[in-house]
MMTF fields as JSON, N, C-alpha, C and O atoms, coordinates in Angstrom:
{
  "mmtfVersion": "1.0.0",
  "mmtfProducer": "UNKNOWN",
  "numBonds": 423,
  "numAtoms": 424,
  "numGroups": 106,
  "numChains": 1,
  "numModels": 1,
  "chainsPerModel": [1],
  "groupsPerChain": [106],
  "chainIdList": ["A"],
  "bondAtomList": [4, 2, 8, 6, 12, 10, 16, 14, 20, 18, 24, 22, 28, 26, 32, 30, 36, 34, 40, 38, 44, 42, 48, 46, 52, 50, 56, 54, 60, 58, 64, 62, 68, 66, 72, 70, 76, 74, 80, 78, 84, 82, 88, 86, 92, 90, 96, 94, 100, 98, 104, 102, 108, 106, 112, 110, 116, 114, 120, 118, 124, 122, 128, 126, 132, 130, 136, 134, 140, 138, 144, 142, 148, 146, 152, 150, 156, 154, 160, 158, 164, 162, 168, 166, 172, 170, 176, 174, 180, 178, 184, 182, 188, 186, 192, 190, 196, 194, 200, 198, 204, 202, 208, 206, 212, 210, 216, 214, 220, 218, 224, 222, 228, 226, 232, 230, 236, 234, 240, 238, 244, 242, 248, 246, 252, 250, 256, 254, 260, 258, 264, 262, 268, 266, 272, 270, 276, 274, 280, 278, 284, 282, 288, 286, 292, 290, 296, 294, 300, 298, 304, 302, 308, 306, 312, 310, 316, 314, 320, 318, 324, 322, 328, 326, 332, 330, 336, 334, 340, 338, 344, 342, 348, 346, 352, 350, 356, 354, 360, 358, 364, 362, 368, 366, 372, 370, 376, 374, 380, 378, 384, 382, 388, 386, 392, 390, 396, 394, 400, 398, 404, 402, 408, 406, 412, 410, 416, 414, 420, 418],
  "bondOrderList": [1, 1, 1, 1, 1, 1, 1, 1, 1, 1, 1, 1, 1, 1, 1, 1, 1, 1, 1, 1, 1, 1, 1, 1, 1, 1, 1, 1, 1, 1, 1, 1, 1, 1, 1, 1, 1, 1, 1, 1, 1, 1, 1, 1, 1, 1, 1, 1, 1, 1, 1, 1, 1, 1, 1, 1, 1, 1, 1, 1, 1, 1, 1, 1, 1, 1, 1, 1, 1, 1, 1, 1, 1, 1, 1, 1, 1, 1, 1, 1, 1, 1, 1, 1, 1, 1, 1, 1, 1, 1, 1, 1, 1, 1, 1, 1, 1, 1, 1, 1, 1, 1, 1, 1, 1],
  "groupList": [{"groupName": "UNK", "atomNameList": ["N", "CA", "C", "O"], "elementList": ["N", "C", "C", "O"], "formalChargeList": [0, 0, 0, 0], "bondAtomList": [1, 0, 2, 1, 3, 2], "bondOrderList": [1, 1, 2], "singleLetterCode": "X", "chemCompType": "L-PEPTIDE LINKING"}],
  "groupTypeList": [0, 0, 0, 0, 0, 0, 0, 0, 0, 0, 0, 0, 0, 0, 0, 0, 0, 0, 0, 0, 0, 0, 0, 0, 0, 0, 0, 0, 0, 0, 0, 0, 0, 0, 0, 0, 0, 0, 0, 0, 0, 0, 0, 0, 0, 0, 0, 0, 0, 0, 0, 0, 0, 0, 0, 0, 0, 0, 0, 0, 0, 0, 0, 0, 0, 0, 0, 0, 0, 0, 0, 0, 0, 0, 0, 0, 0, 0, 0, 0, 0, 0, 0, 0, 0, 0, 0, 0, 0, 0, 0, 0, 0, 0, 0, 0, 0, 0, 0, 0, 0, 0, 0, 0, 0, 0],
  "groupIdList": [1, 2, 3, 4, 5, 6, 7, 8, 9, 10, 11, 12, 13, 14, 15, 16, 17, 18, 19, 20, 21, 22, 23, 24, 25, 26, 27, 28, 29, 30, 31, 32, 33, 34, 35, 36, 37, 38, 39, 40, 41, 42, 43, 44, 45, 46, 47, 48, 49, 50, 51, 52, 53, 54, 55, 56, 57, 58, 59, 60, 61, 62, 63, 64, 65, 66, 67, 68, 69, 70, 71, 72, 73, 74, 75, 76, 77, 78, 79, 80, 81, 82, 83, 84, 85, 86, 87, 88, 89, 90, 91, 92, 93, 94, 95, 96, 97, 98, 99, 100, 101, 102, 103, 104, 105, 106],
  "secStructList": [7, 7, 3, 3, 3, 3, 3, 3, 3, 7, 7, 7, 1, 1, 7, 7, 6, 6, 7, 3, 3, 3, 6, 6, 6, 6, 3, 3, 3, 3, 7, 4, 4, 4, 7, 6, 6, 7, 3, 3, 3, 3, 3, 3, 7, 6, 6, 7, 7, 1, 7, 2, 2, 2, 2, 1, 1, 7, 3, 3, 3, 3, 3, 3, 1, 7, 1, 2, 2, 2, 2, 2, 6, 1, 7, 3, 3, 3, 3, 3, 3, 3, 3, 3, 6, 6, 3, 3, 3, 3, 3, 3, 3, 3, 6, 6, 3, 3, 3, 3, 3, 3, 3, 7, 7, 7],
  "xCoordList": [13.828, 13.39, 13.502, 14.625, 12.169, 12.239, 11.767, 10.633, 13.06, 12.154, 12.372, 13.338, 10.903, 10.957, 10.325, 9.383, 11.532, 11.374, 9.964, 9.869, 9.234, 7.87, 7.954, 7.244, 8.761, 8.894, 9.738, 10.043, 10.289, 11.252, 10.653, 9.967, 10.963, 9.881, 11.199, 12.369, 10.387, 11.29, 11.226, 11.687, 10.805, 10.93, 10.829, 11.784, 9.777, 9.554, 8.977, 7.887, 9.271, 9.014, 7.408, 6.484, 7.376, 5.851, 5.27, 5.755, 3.791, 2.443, 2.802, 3.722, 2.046, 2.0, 0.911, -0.198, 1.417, 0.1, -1.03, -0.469, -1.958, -2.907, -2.494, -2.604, -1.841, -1.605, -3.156, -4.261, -2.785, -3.979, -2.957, -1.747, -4.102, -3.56, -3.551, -4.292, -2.714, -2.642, -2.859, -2.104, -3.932, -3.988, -3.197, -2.286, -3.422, -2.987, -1.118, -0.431, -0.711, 0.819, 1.251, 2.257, 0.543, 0.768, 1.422, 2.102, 1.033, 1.604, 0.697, -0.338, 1.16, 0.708, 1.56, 2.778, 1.158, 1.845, 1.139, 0.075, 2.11, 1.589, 2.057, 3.242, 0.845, 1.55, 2.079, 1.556, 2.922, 4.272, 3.169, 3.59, 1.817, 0.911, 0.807, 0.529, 1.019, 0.608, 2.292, 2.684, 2.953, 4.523, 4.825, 4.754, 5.239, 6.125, 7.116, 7.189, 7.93, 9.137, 9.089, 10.143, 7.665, 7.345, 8.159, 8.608, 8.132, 8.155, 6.944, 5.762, 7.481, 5.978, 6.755, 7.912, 5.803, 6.356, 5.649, 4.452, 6.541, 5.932, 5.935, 6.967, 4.783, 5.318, 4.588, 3.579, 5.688, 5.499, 5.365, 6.296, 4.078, 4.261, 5.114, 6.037, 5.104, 6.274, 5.803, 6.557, 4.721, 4.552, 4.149, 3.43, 5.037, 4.506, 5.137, 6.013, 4.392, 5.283, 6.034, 6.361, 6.39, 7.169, 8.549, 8.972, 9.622, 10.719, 11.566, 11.379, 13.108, 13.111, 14.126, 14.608, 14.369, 15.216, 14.737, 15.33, 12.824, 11.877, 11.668, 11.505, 11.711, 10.876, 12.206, 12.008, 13.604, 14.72, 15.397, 16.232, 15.04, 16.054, 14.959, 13.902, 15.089, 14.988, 14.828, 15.577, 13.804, 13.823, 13.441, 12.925, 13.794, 13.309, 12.879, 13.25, 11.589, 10.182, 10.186, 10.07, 10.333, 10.313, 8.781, 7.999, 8.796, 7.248, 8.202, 9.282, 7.456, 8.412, 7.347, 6.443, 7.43, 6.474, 5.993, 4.843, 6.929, 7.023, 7.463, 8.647, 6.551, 7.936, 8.422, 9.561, 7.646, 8.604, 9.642, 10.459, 10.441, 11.74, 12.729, 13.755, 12.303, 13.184, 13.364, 14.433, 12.146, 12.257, 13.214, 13.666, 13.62, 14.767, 16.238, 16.868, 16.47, 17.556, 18.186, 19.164, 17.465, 17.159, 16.877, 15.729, 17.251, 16.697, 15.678, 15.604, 14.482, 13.133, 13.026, 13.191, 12.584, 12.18, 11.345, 11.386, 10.032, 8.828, 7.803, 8.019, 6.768, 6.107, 6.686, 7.837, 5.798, 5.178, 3.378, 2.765, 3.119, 1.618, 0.697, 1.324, -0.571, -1.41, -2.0, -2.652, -1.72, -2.358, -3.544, -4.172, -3.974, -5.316, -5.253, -4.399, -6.197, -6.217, -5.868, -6.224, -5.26, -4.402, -3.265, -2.787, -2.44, -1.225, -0.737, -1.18, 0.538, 1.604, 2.808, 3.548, 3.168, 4.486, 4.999, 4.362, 6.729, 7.645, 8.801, 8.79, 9.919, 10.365, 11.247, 11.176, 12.558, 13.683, 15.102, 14.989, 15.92, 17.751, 18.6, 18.735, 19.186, 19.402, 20.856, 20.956, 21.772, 23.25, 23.359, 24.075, 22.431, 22.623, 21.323, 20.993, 20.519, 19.936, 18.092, 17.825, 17.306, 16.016, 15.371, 15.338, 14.569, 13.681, 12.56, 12.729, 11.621, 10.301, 9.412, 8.71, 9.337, 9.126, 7.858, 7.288, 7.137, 5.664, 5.165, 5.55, 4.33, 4.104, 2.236, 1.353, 1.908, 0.53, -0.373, -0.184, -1.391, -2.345, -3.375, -4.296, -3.163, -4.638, -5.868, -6.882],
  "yCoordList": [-0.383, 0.84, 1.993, 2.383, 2.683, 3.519, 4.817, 4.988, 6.005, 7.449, 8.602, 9.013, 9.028, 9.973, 11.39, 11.597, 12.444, 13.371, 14.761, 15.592, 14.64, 15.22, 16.917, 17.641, 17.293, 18.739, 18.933, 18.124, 20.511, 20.892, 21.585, 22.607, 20.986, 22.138, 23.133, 22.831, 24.609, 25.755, 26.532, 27.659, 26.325, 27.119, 28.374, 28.915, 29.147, 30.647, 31.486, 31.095, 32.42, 33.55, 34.244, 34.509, 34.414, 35.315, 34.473, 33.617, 34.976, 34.423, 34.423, 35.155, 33.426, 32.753, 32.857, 32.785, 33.087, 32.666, 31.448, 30.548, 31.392, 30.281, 28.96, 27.834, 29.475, 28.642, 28.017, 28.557, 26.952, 25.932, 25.932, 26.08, 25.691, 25.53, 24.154, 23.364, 23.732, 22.324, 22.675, 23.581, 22.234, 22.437, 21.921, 22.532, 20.44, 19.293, 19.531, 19.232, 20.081, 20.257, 21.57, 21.536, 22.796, 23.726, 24.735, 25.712, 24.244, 24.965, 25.113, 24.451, 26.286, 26.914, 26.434, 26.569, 25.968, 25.047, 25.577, 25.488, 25.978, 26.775, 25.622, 25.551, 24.466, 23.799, 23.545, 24.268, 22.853, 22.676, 22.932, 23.635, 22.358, 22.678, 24.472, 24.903, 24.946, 26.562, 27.29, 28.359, 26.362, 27.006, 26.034, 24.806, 27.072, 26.469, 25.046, 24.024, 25.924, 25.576, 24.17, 23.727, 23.432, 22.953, 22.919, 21.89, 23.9, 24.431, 24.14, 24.063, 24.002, 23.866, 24.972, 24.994, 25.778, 26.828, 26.662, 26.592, 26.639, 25.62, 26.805, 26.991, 27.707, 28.69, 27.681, 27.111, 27.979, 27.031, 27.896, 28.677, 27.916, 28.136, 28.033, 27.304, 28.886, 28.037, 27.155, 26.275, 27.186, 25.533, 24.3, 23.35, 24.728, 23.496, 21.968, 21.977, 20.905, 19.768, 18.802, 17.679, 19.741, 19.374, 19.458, 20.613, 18.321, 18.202, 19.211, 19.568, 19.647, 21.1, 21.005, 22.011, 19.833, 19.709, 19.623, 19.518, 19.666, 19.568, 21.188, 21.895, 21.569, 23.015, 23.967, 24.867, 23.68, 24.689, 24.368, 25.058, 23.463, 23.01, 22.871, 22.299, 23.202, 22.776, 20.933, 20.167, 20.653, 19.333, 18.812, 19.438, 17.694, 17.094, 16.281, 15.906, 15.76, 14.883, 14.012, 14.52, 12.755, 11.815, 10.848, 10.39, 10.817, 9.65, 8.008, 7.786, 7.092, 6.003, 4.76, 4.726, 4.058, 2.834, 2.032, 1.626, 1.87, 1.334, 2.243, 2.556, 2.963, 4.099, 2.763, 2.737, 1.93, 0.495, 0.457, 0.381, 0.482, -0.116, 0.492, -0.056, 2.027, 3.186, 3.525, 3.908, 3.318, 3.968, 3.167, 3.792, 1.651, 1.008, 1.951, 2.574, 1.781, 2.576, 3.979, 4.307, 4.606, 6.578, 6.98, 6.578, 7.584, 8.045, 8.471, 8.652, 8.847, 9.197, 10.292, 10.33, 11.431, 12.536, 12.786, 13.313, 12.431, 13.096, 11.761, 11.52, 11.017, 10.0, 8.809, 8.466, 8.186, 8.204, 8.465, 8.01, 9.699, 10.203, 9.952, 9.82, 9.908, 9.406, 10.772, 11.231, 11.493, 12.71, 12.807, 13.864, 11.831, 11.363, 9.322, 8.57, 9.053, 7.769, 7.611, 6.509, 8.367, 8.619, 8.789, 8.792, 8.992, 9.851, 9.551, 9.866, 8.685, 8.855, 9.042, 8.56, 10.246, 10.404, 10.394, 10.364, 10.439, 10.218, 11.322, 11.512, 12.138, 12.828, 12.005, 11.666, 11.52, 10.875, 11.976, 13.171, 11.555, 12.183, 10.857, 9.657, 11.896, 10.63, 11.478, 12.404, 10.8, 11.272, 13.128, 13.962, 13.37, 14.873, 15.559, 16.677, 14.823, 16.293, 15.403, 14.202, 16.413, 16.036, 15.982, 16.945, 14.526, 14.524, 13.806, 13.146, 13.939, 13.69, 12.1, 12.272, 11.27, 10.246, 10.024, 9.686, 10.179, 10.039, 8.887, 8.57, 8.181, 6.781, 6.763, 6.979, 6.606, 6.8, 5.52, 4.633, 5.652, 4.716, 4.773, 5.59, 3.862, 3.965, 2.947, 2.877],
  "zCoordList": [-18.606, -17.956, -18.949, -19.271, -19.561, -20.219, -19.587, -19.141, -19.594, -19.268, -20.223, -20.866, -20.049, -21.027, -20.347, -19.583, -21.151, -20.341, -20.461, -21.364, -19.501, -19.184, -19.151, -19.85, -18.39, -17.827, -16.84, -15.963, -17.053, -16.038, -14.507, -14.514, -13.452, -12.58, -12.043, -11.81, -11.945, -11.608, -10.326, -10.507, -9.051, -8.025, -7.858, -7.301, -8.235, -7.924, -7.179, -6.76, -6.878, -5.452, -6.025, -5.256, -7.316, -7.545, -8.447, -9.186, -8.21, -9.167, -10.208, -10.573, -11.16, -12.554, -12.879, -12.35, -14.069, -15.219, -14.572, -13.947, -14.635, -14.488, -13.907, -14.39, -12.409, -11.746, -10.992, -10.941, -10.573, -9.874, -8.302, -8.136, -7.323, -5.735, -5.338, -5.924, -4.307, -3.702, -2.67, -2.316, -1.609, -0.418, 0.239, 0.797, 0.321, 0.743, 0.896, 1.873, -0.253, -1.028, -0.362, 0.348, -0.534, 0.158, -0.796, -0.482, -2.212, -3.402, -4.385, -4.45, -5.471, -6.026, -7.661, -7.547, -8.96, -9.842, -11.532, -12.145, -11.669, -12.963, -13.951, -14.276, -14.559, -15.518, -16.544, -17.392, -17.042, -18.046, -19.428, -20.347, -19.518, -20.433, -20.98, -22.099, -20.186, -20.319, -20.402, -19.934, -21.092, -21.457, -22.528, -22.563, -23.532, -24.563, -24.784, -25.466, -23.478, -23.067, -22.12, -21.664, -21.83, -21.28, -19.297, -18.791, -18.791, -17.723, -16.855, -17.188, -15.732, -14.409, -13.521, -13.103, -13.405, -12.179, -10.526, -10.247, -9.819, -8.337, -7.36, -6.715, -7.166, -5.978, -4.251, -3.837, -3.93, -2.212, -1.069, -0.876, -0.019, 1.316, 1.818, 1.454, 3.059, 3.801, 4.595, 5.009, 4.907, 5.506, 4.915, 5.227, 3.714, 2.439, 3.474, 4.339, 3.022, 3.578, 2.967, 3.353, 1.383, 0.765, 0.759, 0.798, 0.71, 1.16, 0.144, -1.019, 1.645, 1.293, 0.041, -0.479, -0.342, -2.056, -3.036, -4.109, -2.755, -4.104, -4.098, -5.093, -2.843, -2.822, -3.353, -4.17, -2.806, -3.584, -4.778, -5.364, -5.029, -6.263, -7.58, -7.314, -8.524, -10.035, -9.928, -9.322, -10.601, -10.879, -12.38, -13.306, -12.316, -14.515, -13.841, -12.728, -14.837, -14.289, -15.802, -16.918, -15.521, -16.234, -16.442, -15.608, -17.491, -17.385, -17.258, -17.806, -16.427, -16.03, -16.081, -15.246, -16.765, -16.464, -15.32, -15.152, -14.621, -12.866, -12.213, -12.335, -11.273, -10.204, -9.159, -8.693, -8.935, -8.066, -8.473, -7.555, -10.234, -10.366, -9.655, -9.254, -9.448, -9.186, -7.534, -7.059, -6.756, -5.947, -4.984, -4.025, -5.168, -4.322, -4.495, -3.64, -5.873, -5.903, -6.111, -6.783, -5.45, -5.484, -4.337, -4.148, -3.362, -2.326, -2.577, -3.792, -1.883, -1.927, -0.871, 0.349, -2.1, -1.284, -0.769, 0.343, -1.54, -1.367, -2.19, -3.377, -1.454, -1.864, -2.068, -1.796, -2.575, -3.979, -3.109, -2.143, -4.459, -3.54, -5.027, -6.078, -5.023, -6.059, -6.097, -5.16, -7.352, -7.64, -8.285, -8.226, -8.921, -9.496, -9.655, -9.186, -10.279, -10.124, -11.498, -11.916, -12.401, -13.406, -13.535, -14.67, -12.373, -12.246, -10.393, -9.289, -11.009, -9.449, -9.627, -10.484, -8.244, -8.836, -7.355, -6.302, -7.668, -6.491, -7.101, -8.317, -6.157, -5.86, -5.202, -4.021, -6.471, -5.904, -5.947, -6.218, -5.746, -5.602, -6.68, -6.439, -8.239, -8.69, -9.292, -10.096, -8.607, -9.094, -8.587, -9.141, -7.419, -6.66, -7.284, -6.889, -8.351, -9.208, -8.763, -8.801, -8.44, -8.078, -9.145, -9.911, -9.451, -10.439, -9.742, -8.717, -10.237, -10.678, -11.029, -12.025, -10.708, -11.634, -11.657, -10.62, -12.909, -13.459, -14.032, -15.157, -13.404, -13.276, -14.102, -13.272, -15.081, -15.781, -16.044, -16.876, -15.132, -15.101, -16.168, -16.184, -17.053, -18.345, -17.917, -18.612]
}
């Protein structure tokens, strides 16, 4: 099991730089591409229906070869949802701290 680390996401109250909208998500995601620092800035509705430890907490987003290996042993927050037919990710609880796991279809 190899992970390697993708981006930090940060939870914020105001607009970003060249953020893109999620309808579906109910958020607003300024990506880790358009920061140095490789940062994703996540501003959320409140009727986002994203679970409320992705939406308050800071998370690290890992690229992961199988999100299957992981998601038995991690609680699962949020998915695993298919964001393109390129890209799935899941929103586990791993030792208290919320990450990310980025699963890449070639």
């Amino acid at each position: 099991m190899t992970m390697e680390i993708m981006h930090i996401g940060l939870p914020v109250m105001t607009p970003q730089k060249n953020e893109e909208y999620s309808e579906s998500l109910k958020l607003y995601v300024s990506g880790p591409d358009n920061n140095p620092m490789k940062f994703e800035y996540l501003r959320f509705e409140a009727d986002t229906p994203m679970h409320p430890d992705v939406v308050n907490n800071v998370h690290i987003a890992y690229k992961v070869d199988q999100i299957a290996e992981y998601i038995d042993k991690y609680e699962v927050l949020e998915g695993p949802m298919a964001l393109s037919e390129e890209l799935t990710i899941v929103f586990v609880k791993i030792d208290g701290a919320v990450c990310e796991l980025m699963e890449f279809h070639n």
